[in-house]
Wavefront OBJ file of the C-alpha trace (Angstrom):
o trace
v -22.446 -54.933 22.481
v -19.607 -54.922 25.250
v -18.032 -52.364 27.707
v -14.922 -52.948 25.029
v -16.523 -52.461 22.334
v -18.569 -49.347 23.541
v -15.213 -47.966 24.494
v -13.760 -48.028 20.736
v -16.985 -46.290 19.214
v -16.385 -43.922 21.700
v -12.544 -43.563 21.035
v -12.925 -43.441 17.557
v -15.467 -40.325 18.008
v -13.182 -38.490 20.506
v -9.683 -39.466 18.929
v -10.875 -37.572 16.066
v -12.331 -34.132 17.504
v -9.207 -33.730 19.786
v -6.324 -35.719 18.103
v -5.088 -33.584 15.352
v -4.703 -34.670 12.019
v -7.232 -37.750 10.590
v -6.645 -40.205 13.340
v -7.798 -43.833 12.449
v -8.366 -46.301 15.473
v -7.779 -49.601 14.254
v -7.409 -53.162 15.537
v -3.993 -54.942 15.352
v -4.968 -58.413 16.958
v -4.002 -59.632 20.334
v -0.838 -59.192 21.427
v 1.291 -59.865 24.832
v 0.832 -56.751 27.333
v 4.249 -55.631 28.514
v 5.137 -52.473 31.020
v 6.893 -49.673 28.836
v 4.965 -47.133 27.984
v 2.007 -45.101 30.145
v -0.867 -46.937 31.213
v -3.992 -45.621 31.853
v -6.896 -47.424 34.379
v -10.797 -47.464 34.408
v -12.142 -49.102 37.082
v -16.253 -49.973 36.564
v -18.986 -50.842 38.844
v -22.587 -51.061 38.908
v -24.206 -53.364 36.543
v -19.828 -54.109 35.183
v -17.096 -54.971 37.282
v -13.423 -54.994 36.399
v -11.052 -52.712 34.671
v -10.016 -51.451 31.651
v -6.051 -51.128 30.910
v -5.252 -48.904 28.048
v -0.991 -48.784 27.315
v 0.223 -45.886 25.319
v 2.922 -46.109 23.267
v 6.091 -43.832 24.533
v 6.898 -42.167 21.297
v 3.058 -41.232 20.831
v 3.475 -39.100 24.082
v 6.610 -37.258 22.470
v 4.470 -36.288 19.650
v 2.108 -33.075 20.009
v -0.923 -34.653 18.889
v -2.690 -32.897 21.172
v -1.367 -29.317 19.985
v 1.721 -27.479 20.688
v 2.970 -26.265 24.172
v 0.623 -29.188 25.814
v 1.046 -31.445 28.240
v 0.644 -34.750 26.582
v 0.556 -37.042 29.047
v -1.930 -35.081 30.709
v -4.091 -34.322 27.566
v -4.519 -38.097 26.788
v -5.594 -39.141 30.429
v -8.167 -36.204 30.023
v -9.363 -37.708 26.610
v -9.152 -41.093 27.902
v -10.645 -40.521 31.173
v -13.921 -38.998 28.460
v -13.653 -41.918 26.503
v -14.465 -44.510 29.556
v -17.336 -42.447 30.886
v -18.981 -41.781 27.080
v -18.431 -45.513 26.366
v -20.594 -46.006 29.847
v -23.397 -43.885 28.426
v -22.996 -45.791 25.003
v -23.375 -48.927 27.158
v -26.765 -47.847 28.386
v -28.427 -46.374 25.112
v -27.493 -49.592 23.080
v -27.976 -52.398 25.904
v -29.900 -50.772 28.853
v -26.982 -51.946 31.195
v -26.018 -49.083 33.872
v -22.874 -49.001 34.881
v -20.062 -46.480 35.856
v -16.400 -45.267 36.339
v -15.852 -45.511 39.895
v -12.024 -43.949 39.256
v -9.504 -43.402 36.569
v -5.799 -42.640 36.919
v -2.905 -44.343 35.537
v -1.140 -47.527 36.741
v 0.487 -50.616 35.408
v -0.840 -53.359 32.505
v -1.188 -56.762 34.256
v 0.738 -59.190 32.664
v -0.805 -61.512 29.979
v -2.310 -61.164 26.543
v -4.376 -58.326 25.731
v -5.732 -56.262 22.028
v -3.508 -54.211 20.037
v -4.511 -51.125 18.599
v -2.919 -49.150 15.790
v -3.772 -45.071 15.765
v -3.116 -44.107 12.229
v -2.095 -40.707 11.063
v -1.252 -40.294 7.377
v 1.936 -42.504 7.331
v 2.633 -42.697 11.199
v 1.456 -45.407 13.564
v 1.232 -45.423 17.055
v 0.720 -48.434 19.286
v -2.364 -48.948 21.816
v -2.631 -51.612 23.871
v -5.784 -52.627 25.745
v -6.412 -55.508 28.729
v -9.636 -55.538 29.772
v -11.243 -57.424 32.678
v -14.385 -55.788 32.787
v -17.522 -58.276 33.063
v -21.172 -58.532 34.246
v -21.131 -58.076 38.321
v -23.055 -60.423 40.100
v -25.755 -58.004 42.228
v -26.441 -58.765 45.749
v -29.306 -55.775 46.518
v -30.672 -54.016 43.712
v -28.681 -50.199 43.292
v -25.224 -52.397 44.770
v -22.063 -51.523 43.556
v -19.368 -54.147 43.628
v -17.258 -52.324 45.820
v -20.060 -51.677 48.419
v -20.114 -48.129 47.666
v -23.920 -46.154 46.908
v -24.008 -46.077 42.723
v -22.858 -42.370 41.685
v -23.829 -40.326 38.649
v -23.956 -41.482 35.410
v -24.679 -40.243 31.887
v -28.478 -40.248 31.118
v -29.878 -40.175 27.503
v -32.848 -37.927 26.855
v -35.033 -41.135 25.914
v -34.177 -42.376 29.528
v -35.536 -39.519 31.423
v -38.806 -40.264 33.068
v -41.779 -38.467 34.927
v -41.579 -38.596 39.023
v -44.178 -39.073 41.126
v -44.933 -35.737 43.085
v -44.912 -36.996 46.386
v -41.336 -38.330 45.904
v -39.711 -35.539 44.060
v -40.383 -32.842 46.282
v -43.246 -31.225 44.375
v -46.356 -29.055 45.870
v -49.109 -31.164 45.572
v -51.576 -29.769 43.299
v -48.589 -29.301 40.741
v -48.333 -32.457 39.398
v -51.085 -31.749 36.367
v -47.611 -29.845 35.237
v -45.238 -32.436 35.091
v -46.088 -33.041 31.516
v -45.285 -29.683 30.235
v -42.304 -29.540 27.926
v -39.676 -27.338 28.557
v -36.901 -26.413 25.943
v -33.345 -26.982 28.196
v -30.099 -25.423 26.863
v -26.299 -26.558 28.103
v -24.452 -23.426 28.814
v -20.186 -23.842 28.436
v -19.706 -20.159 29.225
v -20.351 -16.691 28.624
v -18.167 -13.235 27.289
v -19.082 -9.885 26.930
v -18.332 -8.324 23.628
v -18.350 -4.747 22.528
v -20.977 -4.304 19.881
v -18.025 -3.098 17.344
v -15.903 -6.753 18.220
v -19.183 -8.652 17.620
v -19.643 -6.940 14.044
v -16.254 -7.594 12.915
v -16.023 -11.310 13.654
v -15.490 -13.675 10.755
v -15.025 -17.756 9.898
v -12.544 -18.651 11.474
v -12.163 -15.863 14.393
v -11.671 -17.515 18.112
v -13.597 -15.952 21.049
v -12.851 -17.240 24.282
v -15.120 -18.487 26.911
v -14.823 -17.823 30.939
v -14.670 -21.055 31.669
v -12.112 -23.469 31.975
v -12.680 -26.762 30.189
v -12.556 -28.657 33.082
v -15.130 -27.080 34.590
v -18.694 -28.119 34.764
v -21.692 -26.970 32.376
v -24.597 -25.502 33.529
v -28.144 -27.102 32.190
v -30.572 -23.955 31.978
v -34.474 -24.064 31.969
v -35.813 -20.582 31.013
v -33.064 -18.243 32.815
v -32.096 -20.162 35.538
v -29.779 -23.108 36.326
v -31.751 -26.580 37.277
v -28.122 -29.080 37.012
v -24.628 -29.068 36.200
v -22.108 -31.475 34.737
v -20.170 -32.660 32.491
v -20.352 -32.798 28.294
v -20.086 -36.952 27.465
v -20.933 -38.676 24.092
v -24.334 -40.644 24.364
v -25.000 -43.178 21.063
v -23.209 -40.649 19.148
v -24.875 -37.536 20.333
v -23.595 -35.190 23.104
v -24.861 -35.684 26.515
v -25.295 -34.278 29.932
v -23.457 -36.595 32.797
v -25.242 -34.454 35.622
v -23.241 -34.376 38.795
v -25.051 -31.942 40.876
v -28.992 -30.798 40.788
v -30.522 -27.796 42.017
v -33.316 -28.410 44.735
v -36.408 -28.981 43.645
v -38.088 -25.935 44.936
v -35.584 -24.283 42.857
v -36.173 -25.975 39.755
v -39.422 -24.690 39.463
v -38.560 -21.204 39.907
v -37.137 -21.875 36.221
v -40.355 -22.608 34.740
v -42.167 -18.953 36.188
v -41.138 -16.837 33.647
v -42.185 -19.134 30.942
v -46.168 -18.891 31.605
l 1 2 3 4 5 6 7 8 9 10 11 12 13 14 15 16 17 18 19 20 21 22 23 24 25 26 27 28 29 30 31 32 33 34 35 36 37 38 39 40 41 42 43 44 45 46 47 48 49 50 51 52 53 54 55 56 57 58 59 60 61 62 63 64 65 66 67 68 69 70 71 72 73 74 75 76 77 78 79 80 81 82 83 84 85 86 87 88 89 90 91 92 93 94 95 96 97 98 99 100 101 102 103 104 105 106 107 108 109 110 111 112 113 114 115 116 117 118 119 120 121 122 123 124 125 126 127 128 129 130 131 132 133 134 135 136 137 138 139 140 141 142 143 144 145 146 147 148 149 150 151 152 153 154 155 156 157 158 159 160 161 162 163 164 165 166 167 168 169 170 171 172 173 174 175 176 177 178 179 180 181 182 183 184 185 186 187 188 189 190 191 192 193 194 195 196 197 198 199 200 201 202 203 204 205 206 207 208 209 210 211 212 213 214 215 216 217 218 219 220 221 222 223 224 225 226 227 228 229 230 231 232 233 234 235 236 237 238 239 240 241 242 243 244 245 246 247 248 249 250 251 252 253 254 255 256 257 258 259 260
C-alpha cells in the first residue's frame, strides 16, 4: 500500500464524519489536471518525498457541505490538511514506512495527467482531482529528511510504542524495574462545569459544549496529570494521538504517584 492509496482510506473515513449527508469517494480514472478550482498541497518527507495535489471543484466550495454559516474553503483545507497527516499514520501501521507532512497550504496543480475523483451525495457529484508525486526518498544518514531538516512529529500507533532504556530517557536509576507497569492513559478534548440540575435534564440528542476550540491541542492524561499533548489523527482506522509536545520526564512520573 501507497502514500495515495493511504490517503483515500483516510478520505473516505473523514469525508464521511465531517461532510454532511452520505458522501461516497469514488474513482473516476485519470484525467488531465487543469488550474480552475482550489488546490490544496501536502508536501512529505522522511521515509516519502514529493507532494500531493488535491483540486477541488469550484461549485463544491459554493455548497455548505460543511454546515451552514461556514467557511468552506477553510473547512476543507482543515479536513484535508487531517486527511494527509492520518493517511501518514495509515502509512506506518500497514507498511512500517515513517514519513511526514512537512507543510500544507494551498497552491497550484502542475500541469499533466493526474486521478479523478467523484464525491457522491445522493444525486450530486462533485469533482476531485489528485496529482501526486510522492515517492520513496533516497536516505543519506539514517533520521534525514529530504529537505535537510531534523524529522518532526508524527502519528504513533499504540503497537509502535516501545520501552526506553533508563539511562536515556531521563529516569532515576533504580526505577527502571517500573517501566513495565501498565498504565490506563485517557485523551482529554475539554472540560465544562454543569449544574447538577443541567446534568439531570440532558437527553439524546442535547449538545454541551466544550472549552476548547477544535483547533486546539488534546491533552494525553496518566492518572490526574498531563504527560503529552497533540492532535486527534486516524491510525488503521482507529483514532490516534499525533503528540506534538511531551511533558519532561521528571514530570511524567509525578502522574504515576497517585496510582500506587
Amino acid at each position: 500500500m501507497d502514500y495515495l492509496q493511504c490517503w483515500i482510506t483516510a478520505a473516505r473515513a473523514l469525508f464521511s464524519q465531517a461532510v454532511a449527508g452520505a458522501p461516497e469517494l469514488v474513482e473516476a480514472g485519470a484525467a488531465q489536471c487543469a488550474e480552475t478550482g482550489t488546490c490544496f498541497v501536502a508536501e512529505l518527507g522522511g521515509a516519502l518525498a514529493g507532494r500531493l495535489f488535491v483540486l477541488l471543484d469550484a461549485e463544491l466550495l459554493l455548497t455548505p457541505l460543511m454546515g451552514e454559516g461556514v467557511d468552506q474553503k477553510t473547512a476543507w483545507g482543515e479536513i484535508l490538511r487531517e486527511v494527509a497527516e492520518s493517511a501518514v499514520g495509515e502509512l506506518l501501521a500497514t507498511t512500517g514506512v515513517q514519513a511526514l507532512v512537512l507543510s500544507f497550504g494551498q497552491g497550484q496543480v502542475p500541469q499533466g495527467e493526474g486521478l479523478a475523483f467523484a464525491l457522491r451525495l445522493g444525486e450530486r457529484s462533485y469533482a476531485f482531482l489528485i496529482s501526486n508525486s510522492v515517492r520513496p526518498a533516497a536516505q543519506d544518514a539514517p533520521g534525514a529528511s529530504p529537505s535537510g531538516e531534523p524529522p518532526r512529529e508524527r502519528a504513533i500507533p499504540a503497537d509502535a510504542i516501545r520501552t526506553v532504556p533508563a539511562e536515556a530517557s531521563g529516569v532515576t536509576p533504580g526505577l527502571e524495574l517500573l517501566l513495565d507497569v501498565e498504565l490506563e492513559a485517557a485523551l482529554r478534548f475539554g472540560c465544562r462545569e454543569l449544574l447538577l440540575g443541567e446534568l439531570l435534564e440532558l437527553g439524546p440528542g442535547d449538545v454541551v459544549e466544550l472549552d476548547r476550540h477544535v483547533s486546539d491541542p488534546v491533552d494525553l492524561i496518566v492518572g490526574d496529570k498531563i504527560v503529552a499533548q497533540g492532535e486527534v489523527v486516524l491510525v488503521n482506522g482507529n483514532f490516534g494521538l499525533r503528540v506534538t509536545e511531551v511533558a519532561a520526564p521528571r514530570k511524567r512520573l509525578e502522574s504515576i504517584r497517585c496510582l500506587f
